[in-house]
VEXTIDREN-646603 format. One record per atom (N, C-alpha, C, O): y, x, z; residue in three letters. Coordinates in steps of 0.2 Angstrom, whole numbers, plus 5000, padded with zeros to 4 digits. Example, Ala and Ser with C-alpha at 12.3 -4.5 7.8 and 13.67 -1.06 7.14 Angstrom:
497250665039ala497850625039ala498450665039ala498350715042ala498950645035ser499550685036ser500050645039ser500650675040ser
end
This chain:
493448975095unk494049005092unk493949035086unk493549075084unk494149005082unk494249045075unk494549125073unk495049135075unk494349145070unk494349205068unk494549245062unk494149245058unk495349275061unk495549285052unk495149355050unk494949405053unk495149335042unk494549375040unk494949405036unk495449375033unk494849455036unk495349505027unk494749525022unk494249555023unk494849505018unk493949535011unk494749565006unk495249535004unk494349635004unk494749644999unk494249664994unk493749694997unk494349664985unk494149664982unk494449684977unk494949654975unk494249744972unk494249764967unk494549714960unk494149654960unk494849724957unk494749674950unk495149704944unk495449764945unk495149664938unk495549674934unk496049644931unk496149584931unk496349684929unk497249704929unk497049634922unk497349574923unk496649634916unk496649594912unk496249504912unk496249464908unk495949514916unk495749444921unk496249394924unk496349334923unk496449444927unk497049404933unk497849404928unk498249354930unk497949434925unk498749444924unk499149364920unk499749344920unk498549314918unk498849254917unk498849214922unk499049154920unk498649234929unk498649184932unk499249164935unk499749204935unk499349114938unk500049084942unk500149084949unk499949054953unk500649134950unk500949134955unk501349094961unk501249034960unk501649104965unk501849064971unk502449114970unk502949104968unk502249184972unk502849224974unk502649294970unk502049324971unk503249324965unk503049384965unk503549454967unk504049474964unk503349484973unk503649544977unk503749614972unk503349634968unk504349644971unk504149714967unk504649764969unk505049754973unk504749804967unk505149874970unk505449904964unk505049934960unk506049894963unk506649944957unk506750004961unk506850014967unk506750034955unk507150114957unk506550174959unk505950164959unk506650194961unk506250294963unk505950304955unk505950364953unk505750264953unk505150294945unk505250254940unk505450194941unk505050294933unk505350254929unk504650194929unk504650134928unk503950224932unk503550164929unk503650094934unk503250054935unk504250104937unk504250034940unk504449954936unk504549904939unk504349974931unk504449894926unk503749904923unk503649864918unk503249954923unk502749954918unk502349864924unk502849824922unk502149844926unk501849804929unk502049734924unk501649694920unk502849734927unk503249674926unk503349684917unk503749634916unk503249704914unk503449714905unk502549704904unk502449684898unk502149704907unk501449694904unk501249634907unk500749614904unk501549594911unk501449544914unk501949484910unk501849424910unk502249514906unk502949474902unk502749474896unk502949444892unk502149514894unk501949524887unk501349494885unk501149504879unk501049454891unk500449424890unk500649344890unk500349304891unk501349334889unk501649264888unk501349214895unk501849174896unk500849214898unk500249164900unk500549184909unk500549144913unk500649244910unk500849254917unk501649204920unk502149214918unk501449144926unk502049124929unk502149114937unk501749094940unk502849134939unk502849124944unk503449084947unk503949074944unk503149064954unk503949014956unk504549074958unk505149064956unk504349104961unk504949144961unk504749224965unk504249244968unk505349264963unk505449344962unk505849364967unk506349344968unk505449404971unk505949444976unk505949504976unk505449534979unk506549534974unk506549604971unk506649654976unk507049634980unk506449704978unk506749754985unk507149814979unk506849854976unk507749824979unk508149874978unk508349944981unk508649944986unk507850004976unk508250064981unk508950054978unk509050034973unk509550084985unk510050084985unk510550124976unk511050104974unk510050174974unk510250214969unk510350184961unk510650204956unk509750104962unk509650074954unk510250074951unk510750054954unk510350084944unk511150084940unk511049994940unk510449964940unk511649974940unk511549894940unk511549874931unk511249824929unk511749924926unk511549924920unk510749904919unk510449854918unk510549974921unk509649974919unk509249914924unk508649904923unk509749894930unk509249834932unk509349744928unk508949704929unk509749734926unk510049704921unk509549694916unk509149644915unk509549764911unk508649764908unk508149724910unk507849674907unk508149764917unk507449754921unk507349644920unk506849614917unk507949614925unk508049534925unk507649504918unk507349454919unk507849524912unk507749484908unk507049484908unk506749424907unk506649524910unk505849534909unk505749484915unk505749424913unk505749494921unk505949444927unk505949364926unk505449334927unk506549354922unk506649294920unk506249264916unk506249204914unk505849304913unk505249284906unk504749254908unk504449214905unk504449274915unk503849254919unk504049194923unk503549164925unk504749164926unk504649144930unk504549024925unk504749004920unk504349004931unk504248954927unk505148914928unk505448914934unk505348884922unk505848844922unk506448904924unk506448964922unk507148874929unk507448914928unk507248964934unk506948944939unk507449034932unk507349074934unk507349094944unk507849124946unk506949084949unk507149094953unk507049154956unk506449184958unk507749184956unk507649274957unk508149294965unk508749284966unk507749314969unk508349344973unk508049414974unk507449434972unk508749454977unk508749544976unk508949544983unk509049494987unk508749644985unk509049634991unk508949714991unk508449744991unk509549754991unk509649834991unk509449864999unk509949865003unk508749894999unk508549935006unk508550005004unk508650024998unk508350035009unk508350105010unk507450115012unk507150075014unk507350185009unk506650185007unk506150165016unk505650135017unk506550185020unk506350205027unk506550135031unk506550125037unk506850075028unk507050005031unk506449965030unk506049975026unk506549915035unk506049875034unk506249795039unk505849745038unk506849795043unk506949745046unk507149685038unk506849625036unk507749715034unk507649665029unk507249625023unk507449595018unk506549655026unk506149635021unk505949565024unk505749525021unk506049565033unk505849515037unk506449455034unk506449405032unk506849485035unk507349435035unk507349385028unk507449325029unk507149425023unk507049375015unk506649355014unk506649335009unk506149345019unk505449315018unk505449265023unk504949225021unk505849265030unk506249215032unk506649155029unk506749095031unk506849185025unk507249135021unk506949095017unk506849035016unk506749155013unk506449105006unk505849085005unk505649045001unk505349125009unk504549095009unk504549035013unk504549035019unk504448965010unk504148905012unk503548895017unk502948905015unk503448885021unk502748885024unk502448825027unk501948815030unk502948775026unk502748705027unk502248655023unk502348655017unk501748625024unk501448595021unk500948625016unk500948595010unk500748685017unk500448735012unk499848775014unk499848835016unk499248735012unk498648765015unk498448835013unk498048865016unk498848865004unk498348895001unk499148934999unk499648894998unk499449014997unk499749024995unk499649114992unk499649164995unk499749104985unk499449154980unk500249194981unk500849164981unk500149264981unk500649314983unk500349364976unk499849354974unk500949404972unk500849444968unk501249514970unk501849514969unk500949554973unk501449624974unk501449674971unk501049714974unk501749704967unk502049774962unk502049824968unk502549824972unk501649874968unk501749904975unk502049984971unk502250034974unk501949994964unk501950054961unk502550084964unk502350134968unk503050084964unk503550124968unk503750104974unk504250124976unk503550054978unk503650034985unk503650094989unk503250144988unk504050094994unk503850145000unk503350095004unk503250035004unk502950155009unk502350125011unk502550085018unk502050065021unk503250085019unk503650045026unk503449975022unk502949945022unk503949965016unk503749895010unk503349845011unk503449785013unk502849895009unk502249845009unk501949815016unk501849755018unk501849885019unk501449875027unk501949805030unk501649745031unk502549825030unk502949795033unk502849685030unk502949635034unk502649695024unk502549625018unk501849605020unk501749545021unk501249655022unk500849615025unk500849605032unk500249595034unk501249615036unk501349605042unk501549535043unk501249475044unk502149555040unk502549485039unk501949405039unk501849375044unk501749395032unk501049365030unk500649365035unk500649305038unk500249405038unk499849415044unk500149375049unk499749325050unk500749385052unk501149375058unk501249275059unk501049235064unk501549265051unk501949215050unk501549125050unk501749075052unk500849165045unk500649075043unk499849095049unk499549145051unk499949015050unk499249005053unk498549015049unk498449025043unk497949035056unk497349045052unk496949025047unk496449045044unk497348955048unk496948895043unk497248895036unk496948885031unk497848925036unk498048935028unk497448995026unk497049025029unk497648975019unk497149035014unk497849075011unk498149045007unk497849145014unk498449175009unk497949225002unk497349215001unk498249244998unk497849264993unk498349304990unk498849274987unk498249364990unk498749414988unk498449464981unk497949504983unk498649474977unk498549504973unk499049584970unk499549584966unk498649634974unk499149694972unk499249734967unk498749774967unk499749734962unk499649774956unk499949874958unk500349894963unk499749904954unk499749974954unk499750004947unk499250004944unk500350024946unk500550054939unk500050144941unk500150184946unk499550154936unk499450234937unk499950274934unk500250264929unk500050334939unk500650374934unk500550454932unk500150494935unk500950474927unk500850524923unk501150584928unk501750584927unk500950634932unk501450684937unk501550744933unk501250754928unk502050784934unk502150844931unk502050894937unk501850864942unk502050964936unk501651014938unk502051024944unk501751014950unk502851044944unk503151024949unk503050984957unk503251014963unk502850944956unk502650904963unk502350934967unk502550924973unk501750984967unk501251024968unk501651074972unk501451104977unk502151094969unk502451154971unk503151184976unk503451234978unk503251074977unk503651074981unk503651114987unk503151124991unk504351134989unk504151134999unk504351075001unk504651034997unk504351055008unk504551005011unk504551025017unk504151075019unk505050975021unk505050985027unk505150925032unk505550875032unk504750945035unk504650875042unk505150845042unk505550865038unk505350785044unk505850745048unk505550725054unk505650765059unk505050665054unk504650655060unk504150615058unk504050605052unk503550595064unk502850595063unk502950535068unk503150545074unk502850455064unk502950395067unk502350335064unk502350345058unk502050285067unk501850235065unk502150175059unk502650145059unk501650175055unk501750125051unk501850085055unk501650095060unk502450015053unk502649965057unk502149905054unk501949895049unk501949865060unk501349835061unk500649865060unk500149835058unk500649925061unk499949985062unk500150025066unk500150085065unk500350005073unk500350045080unk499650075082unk499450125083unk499250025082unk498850025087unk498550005092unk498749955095unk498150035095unk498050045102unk497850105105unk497550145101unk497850125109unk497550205109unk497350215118unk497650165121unk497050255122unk497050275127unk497050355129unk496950395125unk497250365133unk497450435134unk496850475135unk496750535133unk496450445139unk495850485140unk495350495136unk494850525138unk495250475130unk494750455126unk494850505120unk495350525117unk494250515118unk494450565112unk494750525105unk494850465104unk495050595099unk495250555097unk494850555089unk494850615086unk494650515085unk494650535076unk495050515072unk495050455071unk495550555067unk495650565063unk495350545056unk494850585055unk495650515052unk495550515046unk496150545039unk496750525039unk495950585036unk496650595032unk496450595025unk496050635022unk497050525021unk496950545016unk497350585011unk497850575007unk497050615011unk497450695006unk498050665001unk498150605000unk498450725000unk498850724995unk499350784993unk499250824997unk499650804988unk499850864986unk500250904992unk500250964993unk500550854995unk500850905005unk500350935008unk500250915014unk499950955007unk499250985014unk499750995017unk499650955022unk500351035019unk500451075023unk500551015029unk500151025034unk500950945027unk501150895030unk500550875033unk500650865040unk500150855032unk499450855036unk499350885038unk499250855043unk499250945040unk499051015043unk499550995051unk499450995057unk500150985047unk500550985057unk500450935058unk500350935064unk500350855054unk500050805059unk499350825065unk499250825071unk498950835059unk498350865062unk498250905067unk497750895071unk498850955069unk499150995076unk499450935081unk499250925086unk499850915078unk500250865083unk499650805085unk499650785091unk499050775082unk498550755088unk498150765088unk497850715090unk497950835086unk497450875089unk497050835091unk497050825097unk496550805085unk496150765083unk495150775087unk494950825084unk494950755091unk494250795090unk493850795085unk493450835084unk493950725080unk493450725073unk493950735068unk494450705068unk493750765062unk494050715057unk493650695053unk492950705054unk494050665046unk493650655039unk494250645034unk494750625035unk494050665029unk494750695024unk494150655017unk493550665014unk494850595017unk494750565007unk495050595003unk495650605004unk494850614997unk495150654991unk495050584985unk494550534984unk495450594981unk495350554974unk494750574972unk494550634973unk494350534969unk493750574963unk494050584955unk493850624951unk494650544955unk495250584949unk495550644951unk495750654957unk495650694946unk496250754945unk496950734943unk497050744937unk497350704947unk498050694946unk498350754941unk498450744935unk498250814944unk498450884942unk498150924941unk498250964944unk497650934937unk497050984933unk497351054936unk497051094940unk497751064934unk498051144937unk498151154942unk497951204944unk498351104948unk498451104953unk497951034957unk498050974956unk497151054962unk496751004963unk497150994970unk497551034972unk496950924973unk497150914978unk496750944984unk496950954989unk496150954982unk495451004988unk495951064989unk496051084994unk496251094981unk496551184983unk497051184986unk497251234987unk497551114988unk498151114990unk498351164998unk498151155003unk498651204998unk498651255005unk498651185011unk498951135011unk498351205015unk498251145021unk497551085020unk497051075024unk497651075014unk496951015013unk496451075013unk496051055017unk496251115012unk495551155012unk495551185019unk494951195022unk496051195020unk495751185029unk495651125033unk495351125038unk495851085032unk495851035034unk494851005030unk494450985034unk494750995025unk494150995021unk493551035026unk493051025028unk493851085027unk493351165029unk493251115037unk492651105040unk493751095039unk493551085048unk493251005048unk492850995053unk493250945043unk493250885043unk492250875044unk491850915041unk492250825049unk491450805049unk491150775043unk490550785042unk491650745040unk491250725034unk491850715028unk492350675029unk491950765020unk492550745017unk492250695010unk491750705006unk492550645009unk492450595003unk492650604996unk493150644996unk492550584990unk492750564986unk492850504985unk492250474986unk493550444983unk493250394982unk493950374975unk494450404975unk493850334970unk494050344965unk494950304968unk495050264972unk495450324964unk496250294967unk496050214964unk496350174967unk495650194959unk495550124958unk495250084961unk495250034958unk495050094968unk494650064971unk494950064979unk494650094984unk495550034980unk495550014986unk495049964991unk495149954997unk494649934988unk494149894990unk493449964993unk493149944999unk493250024991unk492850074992unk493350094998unk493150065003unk493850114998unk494350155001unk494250095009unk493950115014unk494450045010unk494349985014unk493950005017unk493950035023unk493349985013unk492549985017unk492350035020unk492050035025unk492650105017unk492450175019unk492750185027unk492450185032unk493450185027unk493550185032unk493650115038unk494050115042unk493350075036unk493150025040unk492550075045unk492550085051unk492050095039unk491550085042unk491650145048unk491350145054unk491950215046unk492250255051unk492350225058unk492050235063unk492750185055unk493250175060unk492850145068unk492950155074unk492450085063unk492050035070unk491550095072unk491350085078unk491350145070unk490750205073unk491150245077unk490750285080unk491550265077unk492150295080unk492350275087unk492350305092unk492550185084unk492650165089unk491950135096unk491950125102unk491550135091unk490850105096unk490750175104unk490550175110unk491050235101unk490950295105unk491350305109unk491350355113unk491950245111unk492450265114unk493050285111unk493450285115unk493150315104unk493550345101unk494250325100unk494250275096unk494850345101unk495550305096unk495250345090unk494850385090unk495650305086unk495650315078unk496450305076unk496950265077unk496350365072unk497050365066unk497150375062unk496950435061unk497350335056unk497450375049unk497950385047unk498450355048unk497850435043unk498450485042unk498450475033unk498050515030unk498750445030unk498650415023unk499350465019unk499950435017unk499250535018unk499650545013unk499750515004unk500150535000unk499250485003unk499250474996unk498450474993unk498050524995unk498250434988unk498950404981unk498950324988unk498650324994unk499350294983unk499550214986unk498950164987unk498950124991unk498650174985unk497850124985unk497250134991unk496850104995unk497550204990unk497050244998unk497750215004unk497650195010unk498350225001unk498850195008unk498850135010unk498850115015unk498650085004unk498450035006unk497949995009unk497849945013unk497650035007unk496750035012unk496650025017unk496249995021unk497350095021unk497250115026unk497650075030unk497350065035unk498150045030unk498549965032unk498249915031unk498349865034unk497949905028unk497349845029unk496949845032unk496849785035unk496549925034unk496049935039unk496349925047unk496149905052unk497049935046unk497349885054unk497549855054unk497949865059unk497649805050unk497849735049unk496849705052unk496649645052unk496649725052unk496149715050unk495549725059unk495149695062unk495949795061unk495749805067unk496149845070unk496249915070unk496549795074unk497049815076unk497049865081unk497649875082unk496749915084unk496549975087unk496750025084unk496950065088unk496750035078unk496850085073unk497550085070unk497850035067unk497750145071unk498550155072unk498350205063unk497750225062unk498950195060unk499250225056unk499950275053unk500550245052unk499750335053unk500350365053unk500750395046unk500550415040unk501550375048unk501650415042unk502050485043unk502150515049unk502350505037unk502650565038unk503450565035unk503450545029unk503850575036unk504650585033unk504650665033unk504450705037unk504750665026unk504950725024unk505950715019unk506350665019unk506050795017unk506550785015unk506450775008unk507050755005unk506150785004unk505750784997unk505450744994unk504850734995unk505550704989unk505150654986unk504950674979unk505250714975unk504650644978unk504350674970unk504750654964unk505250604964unk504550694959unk505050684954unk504750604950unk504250574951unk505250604944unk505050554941unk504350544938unk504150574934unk504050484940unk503450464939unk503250424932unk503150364933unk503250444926unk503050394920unk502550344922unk502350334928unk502250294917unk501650264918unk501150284914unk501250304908unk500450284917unk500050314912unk499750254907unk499450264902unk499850214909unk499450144906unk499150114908unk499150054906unk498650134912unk498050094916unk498350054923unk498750084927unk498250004924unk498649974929unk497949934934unk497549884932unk498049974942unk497449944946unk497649884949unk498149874952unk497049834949unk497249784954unk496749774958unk496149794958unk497149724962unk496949724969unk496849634972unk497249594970unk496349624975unk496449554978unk496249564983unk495649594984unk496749524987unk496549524997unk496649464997unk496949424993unk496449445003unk496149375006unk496549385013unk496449425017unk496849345014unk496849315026unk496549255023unk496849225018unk495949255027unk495649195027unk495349175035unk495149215039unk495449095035unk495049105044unk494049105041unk493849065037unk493749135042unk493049115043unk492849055044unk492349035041unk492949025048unk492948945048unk493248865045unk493148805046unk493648915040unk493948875037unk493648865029unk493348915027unk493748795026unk493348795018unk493948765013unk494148705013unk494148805011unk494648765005unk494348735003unk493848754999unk494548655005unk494148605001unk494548554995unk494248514991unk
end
């Protein structure tokens, strides 16, 4: 029986940005750097794709997405094929449903995907490689390429309070778990420590390990001194640094937890507050090994507006069968 393989790898943003797409996914509204991707991708002339599928939060002014289309329409090859679709940060059934419609899957061994994940909610994406994962056979070669606008934060975010809503699984990162078995945690930090700290109580984990950026988002404010993360740091078996450019380190790293964890008997869950490249990592690593559940957090609170800083991370993932050779 064959067996699908996920290899994720590191690259660059000026490497790949002319190459040609099949599909590109991307997310209007919550931050202004949400066209920083698509305006740098329009601007290298050499970038094309067959078509655009936009996810709209509900709030976008239809004026400034208008803007947005004409950049849109600059990339795509001939006329333009754009469809839109306004969700809610916390939906995810209509992502299935547009991706039903308009992604082709017939007669197609190889198909290259472009996804903008810089303001996606992390339902979005998880829920976009599920889909992918779920849909084509193992014989297909998908080949995903994920971009990530870096952004500039203001001091504020740091400062926020927030408060719970609920403590639920990423969709397609359930898991598996058994009741008797102990459990390891992974958490990857972010400016809510507090939010971590009551996951951390609700499943009274017996191991942890806690990733931290090897960047300072907030010099004034580090994310090791965030109240909650330094107890959480003080009790973990092992705390990392791994840089936010490197969702391929972030993979690896907790892969390797994970399978050593698991070899003990152990459930595994990661608890992924932030940045997006470490959340990414961490839905791949159960796409990847389906055992390893994924949690996230609703709160009432969302960060303020996100600039772009300029540097923009990218990302190349593979489903690939192992036994299969694009020939």
């Amino acid at each position: 029986m064959s067996e699908r393989s996920i290899r994720v790898c590191d690259t660059s943003f000026t490497t790949i940005k002319d190459k040609t797409y099949d599909c590109l996914i991307l997310a209007v509204g919550a931050e202004s750097r949400c066209c920083h991707v698509v305006k740098s991708l329009y601007g290298g002339n050499n970038c094309k794709v067959a078509q655009i599928i936009v996810l709209r939060y509900p709030d976008v002014d239809d004026r400034e997405y208008q803007k947005i289309k004409k950049n849109l329409s600059g990339i795509c090859h001939n006329k333009p094929d754009i469809c839109e679709m306004k969700l809610a940060s916390d939906s995810y059934e209509g992502i299935y449903d547009i991706l039903n419609e308009r992604v082709n899957r017939t007669g197609r061994r190889a198909l290259s995907i472009a996804i903008d994940y810089s303001c996606m909610s992390r339902v979005w994406y998880a829920a976009l490689l599920y889909w992918y994962y779920l849909k084509f056979r193992q014989s297909d070669l998908l080949c995903f390429t994920f971009f990530y606008a870096k952004g500039q934060y203001t001091n504020d975010i740091a400062t926020k309070d927030v408060i719970i809503k609920e403590i639920r699984a990423v969709p397609g990162c359930v898991g598996c778990s058994s009741r008797q078995a102990n459990t390891a945690a992974i958490f990857c930090l972010g400016f809510y420590g507090y939010m971590s700290l009551c996951v951390y109580d609700e499943l009274e984990p017996n191991e942890i390990y806690t990733i931290l950026t090897s960047e300072k988002p907030l010099r004034k404010y580090p994310i090791e001194d965030q109240p909650g993360n330094k107890e959480l740091i003080d009790r973990s078996t092992r705390s990392m640094k791994i840089s936010v450019g490197s969702v391929e380190g972030a993979f690896r790293q907790m892969m390797e937890i994970a399978k050593y964890r698991q070899l003990k008997g152990e459930n595994v869950t990661i608890v992924p507050m932030g940045p997006k490249p470490h959340i990414l990592a961490s839905i791949l690593v159960a796409l990847a090994n389906h055992d390893v559940c994924v949690m996230r957090v609703r709160h009432d609170q969302y960060t303020s507006d996100v600039t772009p800083a300029g540097e923009i991370i990218a990302t190349e993932v593979k489903f690939v069968d192992i036994n299969y050779e694009d020939k």
